[in-house]
C-alpha positions, 0 to 999 in steps of 0.5 A: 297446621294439621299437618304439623301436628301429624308430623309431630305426632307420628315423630313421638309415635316412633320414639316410643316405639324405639325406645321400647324396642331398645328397652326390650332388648336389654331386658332380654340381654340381661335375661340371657346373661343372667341364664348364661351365669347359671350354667356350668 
């Protein structure tokens, strides 16, 4: 059963840390973009 726990643990561990990897991409798109527009 620990191990099961384990598992599920490091499975949310790892979806947290995905989505917050993909978060901080598109927030750092977003930054470019918004940089790019500025620009003659």
């Amino acid at each position: 059963m620990a191990r099961g726990e384990a598992l599920v643990a490091c499975d949310a561990a790892r979806r947290l840390a995905v989505a917050t990897l993909m978060a901080e991409r598109a927030a750092q798109a977003v930054a470019e973009g918004s940089n790019r527009q500025k620009l003659p």
